[in-house]
C-alpha positions in Angstrom: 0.0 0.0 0.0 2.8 2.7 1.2 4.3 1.6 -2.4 0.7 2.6 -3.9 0.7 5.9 -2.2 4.1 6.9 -3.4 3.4 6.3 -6.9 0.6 8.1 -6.7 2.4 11.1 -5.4 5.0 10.8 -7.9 2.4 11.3 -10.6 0.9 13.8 -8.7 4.4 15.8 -8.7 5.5 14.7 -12.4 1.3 16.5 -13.9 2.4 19.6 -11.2 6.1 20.0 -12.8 4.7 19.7 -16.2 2.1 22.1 -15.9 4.3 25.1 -14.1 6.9 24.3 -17.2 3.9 24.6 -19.6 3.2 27.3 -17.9 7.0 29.3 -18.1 7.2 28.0 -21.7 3.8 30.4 -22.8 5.8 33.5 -21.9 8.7 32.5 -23.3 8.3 33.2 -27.1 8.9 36.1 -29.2 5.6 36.8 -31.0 2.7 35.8 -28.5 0.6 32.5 -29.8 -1.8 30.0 -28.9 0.8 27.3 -26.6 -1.6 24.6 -28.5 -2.6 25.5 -32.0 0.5 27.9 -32.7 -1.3 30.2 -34.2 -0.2 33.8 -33.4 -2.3 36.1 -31.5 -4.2 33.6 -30.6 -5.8 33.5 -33.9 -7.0 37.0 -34.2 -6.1 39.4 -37.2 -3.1 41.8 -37.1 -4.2 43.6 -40.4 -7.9 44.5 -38.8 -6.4 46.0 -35.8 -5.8 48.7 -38.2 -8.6 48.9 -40.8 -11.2 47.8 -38.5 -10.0 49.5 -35.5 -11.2 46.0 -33.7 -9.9 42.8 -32.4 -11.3 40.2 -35.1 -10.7 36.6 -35.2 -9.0 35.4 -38.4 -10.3 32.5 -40.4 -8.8 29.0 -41.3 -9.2 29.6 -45.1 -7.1 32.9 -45.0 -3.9 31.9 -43.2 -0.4 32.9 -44.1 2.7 31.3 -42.5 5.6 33.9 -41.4 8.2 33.8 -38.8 7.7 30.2 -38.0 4.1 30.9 -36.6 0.6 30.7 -38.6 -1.3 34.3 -39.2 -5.2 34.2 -39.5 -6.7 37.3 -41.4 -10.0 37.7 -41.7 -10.1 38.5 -45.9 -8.0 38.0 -48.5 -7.0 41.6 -48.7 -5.7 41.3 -45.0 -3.4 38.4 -45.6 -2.3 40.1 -48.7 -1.5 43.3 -46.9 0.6 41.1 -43.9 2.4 39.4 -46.6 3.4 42.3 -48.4 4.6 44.1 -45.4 4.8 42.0 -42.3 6.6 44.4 -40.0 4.1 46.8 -40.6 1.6 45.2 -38.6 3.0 43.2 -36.3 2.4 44.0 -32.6 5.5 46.1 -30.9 7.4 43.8 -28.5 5.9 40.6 -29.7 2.2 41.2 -28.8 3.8 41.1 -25.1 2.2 44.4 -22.4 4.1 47.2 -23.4 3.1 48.1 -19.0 4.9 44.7 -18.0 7.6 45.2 -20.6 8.8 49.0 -19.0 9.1 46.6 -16.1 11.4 44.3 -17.4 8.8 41.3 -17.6 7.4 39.5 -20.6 3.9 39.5 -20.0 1.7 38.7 -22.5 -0.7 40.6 -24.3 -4.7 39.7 -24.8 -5.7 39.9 -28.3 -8.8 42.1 -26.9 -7.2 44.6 -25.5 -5.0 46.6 -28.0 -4.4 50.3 -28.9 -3.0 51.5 -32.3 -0.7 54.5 -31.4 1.1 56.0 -34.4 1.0 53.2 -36.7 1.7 50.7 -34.5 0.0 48.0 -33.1 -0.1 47.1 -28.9 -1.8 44.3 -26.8 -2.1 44.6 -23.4 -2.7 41.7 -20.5 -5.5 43.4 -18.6 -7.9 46.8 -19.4 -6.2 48.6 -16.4 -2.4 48.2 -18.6 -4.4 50.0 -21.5 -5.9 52.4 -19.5 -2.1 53.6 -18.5 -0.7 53.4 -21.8 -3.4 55.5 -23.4 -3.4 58.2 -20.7 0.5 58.2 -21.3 1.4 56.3 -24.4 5.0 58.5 -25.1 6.9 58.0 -22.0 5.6 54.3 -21.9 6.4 53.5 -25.1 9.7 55.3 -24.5 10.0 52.9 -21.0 9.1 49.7 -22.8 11.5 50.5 -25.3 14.6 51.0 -23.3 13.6 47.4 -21.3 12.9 45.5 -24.9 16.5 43.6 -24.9 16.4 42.7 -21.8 12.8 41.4 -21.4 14.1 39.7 -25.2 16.6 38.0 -23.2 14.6 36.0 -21.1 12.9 34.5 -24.0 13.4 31.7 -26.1 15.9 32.4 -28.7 
């Protein structure tokens, strides 16, 4: 029986150990993604961000692979426009908070919450880190900036 109860906690401890490294390995990629489908932002399209002015979820039939990650765009037009000019809509610092980032962490962003401030393209973790960066977006952008290589650092490579 003791024999029974140790195996049991050894499984116990190998599903814990597996889930916190799960867990470090979501925040440790450049361009934030779905851990299970891969697909970058979660799915959602970089291109309407601009044009819409919305968070929109991509579709299957309009995908577009780039940087080792699969884009979803919601049109045809929008997956030609990403793969004409990737950079150009891409989300600074990797889709990671722009907030977390001035403080030297990589926290991912939420495809929901997101500002466009001159021409380029933010997601944020939580509606309070949006709040911030639109009542200041200069100096944070400024902040997040300066901390980029080093928050770059602590992902994977």
């Amino acid at each position: 029986m003791p024999g029974r109860i140790l195996a049991g906690l050894l499984v116990v401890w190998v599903v814990a150990a597996a889930a916190m490294f799960s867990a470090m390995a979501v925040t440790s990629e450049r361009i934030v993604r779905d851990p299970l489908s891969g697909l970058a932002l979660y799915g959602y399209d970089p291109v309407a961000y601009f044009i819409d002015k919305a968070a929109t979820p991509g579709d299957a039939e309009y995908e577009f692979r780039y940087g080792g990650l699969i884009w979803r765009f919601r049109s045809e037009a929008n997956r030609a426009a990403f793969s004409r000019s990737p950079e150009l809509f891409m989300p600074e610092f990797g889709g990671y908070d722009p907030i977390a980032v001035a403080d030297g962490m990589p926290v991912e962003g939420h495809p929901a919450y997101f500002a466009v401030h001159e021409q380029k393209l933010f997601l944020f973790a939580r509606e309070e880190s949006l709040a911030k960066f639109v009542a200041n977006p200069e100096n944070l952008f400024e902040a997040a900036t300066k901390a980029w290589p080093t928050v770059l650092k602590k992902l994977v490579p």
